[in-house]
Jmol script that loads the backbone (N, CA, C; Angstrom):
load data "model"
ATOM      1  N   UNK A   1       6.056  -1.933  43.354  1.00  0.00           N
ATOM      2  CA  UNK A   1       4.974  -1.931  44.300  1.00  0.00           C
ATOM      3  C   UNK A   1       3.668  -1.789  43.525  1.00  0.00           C
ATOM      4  N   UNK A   2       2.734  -2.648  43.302  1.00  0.00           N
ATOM      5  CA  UNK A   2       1.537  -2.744  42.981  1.00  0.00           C
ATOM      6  C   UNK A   2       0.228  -2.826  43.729  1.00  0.00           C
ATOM      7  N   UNK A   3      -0.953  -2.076  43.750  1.00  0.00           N
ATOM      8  CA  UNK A   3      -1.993  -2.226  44.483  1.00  0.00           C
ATOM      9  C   UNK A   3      -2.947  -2.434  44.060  1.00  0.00           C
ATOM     10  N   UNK A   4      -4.055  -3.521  43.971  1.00  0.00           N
ATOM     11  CA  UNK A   4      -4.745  -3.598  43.438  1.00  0.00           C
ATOM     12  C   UNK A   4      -6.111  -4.399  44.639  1.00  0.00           C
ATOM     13  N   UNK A   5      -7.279  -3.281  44.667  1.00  0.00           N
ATOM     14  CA  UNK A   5      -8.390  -3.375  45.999  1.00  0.00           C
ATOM     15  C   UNK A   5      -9.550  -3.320  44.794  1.00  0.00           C
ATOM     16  N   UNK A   6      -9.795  -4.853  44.021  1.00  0.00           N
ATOM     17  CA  UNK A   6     -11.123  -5.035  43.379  1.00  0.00           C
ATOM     18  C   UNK A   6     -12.480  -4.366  44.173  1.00  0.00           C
ATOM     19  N   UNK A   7     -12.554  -4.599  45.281  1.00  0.00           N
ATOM     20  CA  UNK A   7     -13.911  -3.958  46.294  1.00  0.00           C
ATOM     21  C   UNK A   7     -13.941  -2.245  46.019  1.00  0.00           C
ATOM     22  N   UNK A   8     -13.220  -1.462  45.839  1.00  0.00           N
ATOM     23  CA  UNK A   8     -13.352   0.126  46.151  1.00  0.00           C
ATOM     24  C   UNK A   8     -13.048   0.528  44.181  1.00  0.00           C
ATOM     25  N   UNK A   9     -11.853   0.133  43.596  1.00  0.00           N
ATOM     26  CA  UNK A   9     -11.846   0.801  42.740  1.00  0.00           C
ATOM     27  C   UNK A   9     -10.550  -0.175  41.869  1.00  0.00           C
ATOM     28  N   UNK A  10     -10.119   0.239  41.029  1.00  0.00           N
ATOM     29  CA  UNK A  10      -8.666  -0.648  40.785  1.00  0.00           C
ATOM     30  C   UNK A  10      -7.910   0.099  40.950  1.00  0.00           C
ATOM     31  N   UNK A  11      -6.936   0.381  41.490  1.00  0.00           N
ATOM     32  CA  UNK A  11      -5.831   1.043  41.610  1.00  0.00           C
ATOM     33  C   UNK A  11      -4.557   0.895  41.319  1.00  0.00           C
ATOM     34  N   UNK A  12      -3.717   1.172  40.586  1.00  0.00           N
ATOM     35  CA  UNK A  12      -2.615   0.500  40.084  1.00  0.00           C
ATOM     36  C   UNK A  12      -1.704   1.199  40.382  1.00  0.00           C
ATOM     37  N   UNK A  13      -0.643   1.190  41.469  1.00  0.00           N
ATOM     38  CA  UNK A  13       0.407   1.939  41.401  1.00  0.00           C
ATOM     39  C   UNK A  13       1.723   1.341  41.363  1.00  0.00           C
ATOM     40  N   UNK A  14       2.628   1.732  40.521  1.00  0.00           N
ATOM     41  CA  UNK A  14       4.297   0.915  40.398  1.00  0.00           C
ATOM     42  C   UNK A  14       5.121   2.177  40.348  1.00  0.00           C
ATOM     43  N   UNK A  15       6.437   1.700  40.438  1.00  0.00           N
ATOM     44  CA  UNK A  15       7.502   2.764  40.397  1.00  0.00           C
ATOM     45  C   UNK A  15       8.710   1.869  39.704  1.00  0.00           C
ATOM     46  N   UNK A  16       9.072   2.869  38.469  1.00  0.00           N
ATOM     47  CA  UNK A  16      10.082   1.928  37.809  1.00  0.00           C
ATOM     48  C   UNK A  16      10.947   2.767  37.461  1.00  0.00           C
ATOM     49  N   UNK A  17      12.321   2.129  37.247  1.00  0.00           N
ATOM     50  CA  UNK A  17      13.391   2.948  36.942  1.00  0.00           C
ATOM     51  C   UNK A  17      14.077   2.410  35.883  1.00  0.00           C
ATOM     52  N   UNK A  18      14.545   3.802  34.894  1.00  0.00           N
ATOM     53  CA  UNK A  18      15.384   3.450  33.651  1.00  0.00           C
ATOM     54  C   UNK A  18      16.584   4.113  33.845  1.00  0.00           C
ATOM     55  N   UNK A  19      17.447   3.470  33.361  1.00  0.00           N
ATOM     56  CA  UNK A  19      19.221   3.831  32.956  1.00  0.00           C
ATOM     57  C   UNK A  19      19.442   4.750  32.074  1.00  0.00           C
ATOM     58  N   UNK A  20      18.463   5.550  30.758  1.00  0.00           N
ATOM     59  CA  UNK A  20      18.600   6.499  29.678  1.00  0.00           C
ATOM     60  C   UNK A  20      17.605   6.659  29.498  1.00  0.00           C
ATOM     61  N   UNK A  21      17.375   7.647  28.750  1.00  0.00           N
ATOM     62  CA  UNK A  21      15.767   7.830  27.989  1.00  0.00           C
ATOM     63  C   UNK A  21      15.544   7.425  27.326  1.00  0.00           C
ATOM     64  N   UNK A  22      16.350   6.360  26.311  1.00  0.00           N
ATOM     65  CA  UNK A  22      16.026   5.674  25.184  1.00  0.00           C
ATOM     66  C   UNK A  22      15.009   4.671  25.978  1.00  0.00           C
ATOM     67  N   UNK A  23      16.093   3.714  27.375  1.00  0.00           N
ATOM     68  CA  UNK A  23      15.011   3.287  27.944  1.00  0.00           C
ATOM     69  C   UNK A  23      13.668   3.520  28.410  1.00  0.00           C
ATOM     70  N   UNK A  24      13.344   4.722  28.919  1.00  0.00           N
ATOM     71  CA  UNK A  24      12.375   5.496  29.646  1.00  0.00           C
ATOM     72  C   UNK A  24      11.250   5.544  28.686  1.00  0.00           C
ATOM     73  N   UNK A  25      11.845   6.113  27.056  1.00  0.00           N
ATOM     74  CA  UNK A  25      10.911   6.201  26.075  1.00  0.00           C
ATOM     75  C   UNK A  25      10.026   5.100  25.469  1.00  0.00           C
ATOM     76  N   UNK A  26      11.329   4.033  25.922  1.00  0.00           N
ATOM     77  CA  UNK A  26      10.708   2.097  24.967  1.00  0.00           C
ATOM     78  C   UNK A  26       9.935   2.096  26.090  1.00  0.00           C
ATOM     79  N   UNK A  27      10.368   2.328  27.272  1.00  0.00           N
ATOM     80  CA  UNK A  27       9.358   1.419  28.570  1.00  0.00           C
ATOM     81  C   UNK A  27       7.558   1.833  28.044  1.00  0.00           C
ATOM     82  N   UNK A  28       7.614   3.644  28.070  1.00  0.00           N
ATOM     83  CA  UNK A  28       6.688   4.137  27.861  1.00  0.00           C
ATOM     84  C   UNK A  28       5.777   3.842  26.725  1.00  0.00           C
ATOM     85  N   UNK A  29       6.736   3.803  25.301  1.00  0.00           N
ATOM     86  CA  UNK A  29       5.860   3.361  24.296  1.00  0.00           C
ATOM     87  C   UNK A  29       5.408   1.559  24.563  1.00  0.00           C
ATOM     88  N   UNK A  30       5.948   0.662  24.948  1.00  0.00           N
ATOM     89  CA  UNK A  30       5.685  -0.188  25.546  1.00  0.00           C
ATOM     90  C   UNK A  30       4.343  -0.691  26.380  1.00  0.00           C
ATOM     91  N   UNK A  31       4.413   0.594  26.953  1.00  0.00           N
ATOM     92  CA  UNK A  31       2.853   0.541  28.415  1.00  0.00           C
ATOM     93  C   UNK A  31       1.661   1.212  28.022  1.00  0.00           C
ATOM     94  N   UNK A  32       1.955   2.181  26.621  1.00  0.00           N
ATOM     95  CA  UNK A  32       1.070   3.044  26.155  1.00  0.00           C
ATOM     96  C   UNK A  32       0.271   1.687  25.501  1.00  0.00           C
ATOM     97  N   UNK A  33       0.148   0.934  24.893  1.00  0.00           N
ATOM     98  CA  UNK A  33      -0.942   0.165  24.057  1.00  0.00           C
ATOM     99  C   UNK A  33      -1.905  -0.817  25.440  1.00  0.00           C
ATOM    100  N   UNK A  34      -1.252  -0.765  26.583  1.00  0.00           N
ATOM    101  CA  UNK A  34      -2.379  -1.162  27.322  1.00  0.00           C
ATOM    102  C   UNK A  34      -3.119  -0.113  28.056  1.00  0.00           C
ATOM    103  N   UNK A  35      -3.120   1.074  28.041  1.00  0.00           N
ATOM    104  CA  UNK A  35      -3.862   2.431  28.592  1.00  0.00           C
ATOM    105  C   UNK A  35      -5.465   2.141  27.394  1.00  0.00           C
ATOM    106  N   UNK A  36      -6.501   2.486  28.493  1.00  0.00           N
ATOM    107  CA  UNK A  36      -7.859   2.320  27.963  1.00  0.00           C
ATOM    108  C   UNK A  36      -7.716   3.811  28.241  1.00  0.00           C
ATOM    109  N   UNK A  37      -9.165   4.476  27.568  1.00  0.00           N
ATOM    110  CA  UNK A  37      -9.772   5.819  28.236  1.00  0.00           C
ATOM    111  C   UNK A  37      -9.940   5.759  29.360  1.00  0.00           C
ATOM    112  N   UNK A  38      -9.635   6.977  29.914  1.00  0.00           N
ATOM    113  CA  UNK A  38     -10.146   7.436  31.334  1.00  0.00           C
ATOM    114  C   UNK A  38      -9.093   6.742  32.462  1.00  0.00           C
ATOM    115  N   UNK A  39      -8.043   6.035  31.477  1.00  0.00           N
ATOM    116  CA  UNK A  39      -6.886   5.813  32.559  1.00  0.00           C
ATOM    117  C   UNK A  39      -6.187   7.516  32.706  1.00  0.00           C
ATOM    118  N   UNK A  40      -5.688   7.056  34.249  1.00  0.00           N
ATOM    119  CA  UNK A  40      -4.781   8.118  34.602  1.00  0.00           C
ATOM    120  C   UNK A  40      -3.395   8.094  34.978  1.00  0.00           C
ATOM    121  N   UNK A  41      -2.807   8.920  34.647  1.00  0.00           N
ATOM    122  CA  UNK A  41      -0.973   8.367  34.428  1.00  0.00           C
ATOM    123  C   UNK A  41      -0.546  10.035  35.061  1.00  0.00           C
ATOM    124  N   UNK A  42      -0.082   9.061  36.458  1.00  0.00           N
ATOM    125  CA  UNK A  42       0.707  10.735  36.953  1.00  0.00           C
ATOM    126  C   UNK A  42       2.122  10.337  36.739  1.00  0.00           C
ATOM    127  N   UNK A  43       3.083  11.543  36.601  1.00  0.00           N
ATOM    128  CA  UNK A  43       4.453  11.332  36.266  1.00  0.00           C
ATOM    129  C   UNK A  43       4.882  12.132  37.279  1.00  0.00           C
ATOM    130  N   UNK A  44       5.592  12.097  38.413  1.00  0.00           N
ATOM    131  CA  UNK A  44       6.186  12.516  39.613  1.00  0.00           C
ATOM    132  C   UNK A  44       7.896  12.178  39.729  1.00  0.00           C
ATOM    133  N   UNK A  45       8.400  13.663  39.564  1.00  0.00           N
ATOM    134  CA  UNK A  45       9.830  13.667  39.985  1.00  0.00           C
ATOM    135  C   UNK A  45      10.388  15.059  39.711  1.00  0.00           C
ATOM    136  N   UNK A  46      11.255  15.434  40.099  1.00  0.00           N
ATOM    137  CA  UNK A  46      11.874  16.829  39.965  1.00  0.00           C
ATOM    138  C   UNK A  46      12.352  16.835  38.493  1.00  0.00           C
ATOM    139  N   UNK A  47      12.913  17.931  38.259  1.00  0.00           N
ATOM    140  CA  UNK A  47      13.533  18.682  37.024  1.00  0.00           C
ATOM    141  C   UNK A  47      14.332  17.300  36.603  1.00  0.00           C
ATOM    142  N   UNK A  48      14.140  17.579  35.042  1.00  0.00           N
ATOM    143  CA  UNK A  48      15.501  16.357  35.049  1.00  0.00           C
ATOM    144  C   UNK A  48      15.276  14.463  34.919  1.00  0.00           C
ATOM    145  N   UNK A  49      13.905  14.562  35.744  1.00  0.00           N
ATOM    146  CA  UNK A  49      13.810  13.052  36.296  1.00  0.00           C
ATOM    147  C   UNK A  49      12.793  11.748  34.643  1.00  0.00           C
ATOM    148  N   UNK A  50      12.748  12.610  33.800  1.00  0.00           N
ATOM    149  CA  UNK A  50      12.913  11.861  32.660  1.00  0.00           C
ATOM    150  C   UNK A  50      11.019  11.743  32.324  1.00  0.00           C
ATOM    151  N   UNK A  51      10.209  12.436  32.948  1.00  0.00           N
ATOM    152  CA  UNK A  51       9.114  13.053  32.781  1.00  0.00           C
ATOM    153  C   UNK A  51       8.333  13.414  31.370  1.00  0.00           C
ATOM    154  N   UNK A  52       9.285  14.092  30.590  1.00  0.00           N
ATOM    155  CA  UNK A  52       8.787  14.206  29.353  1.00  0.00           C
ATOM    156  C   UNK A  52       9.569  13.309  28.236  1.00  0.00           C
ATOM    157  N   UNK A  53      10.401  12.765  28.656  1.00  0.00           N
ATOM    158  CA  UNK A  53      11.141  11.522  27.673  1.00  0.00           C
ATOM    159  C   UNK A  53       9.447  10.703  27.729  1.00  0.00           C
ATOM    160  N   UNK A  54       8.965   9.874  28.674  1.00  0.00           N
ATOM    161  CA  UNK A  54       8.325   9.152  29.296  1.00  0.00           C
ATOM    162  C   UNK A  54       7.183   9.920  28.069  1.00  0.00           C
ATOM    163  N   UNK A  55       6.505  10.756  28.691  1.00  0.00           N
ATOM    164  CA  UNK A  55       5.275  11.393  27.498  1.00  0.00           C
ATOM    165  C   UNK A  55       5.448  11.116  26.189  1.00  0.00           C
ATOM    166  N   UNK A  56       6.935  11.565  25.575  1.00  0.00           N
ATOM    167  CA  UNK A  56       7.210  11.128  24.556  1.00  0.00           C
ATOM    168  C   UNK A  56       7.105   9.792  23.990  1.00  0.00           C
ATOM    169  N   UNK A  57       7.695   8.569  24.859  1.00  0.00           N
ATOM    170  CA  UNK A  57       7.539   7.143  24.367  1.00  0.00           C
ATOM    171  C   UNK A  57       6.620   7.118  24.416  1.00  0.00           C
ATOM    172  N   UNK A  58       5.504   7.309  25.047  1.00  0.00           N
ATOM    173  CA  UNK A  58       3.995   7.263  25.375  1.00  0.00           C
ATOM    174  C   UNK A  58       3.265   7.799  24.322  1.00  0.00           C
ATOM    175  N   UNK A  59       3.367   8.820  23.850  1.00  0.00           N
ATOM    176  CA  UNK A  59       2.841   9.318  22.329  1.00  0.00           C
ATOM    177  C   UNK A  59       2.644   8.401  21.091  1.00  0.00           C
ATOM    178  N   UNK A  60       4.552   7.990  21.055  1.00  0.00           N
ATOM    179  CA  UNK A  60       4.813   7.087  19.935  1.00  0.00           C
ATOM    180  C   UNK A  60       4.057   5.825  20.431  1.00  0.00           C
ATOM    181  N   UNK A  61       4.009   5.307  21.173  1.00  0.00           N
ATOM    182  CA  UNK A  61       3.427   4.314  22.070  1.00  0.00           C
ATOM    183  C   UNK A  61       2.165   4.011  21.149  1.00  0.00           C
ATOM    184  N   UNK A  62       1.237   5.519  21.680  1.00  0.00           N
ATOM    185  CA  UNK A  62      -0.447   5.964  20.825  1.00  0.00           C
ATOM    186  C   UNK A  62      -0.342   5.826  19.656  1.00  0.00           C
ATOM    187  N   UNK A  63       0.707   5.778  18.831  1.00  0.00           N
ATOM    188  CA  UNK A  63       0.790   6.441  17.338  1.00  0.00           C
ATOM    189  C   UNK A  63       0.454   7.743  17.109  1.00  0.00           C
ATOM    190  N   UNK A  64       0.874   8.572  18.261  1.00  0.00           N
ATOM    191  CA  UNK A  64       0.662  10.043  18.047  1.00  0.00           C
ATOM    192  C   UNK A  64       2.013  10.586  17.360  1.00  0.00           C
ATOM    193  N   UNK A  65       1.792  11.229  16.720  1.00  0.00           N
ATOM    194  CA  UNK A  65       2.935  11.830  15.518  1.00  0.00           C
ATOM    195  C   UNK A  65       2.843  13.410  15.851  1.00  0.00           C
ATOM    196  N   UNK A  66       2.638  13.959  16.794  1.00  0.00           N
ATOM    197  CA  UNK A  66       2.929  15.537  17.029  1.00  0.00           C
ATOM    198  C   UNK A  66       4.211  15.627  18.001  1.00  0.00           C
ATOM    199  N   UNK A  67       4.525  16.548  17.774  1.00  0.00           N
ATOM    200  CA  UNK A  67       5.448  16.946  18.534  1.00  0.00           C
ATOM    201  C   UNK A  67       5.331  17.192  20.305  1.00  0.00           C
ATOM    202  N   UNK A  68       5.817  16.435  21.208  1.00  0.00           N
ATOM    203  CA  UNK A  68       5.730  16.321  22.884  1.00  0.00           C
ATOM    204  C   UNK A  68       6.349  16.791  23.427  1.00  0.00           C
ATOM    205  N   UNK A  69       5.984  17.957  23.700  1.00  0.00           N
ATOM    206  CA  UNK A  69       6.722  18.439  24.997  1.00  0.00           C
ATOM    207  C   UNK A  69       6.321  19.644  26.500  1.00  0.00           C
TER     208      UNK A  69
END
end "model"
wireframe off; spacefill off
backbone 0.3
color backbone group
């Protein structure tokens, strides 16, 4: 599901699902090289739901080399 209202603001919202965290992590490092500044990335799901895998690919994504968690 994508939204995108050029007139008010851009808004981008999707919902995607991975099978492991290996996946979760590639998706993330994957999506991290198109994030500009001042993008915002909410991560929504209970305990468990692969939240900080996701941060993690997203780091490596940045070429951030610290430790995520």
């Amino acid at each position: 599901m994508t939204t995108i209202d050029p007139a008010r603001s851009t808004l981008v919202s999707c919902r995607l699902r991975s099978s492991s965290t290996d996946e979760t992590r590639a998706l993330a490092a994957a999506l991290a090289p198109v994030a500009e500044a001042g993008d915002r990335i909410a991560l929504v799901g209970p305990l468990g739901a692969g939240k900080t895998h996701f941060a993690k690919g997203f780091a490596v994504g940045l070429g951030i080399v610290e430790v995520v968690n």
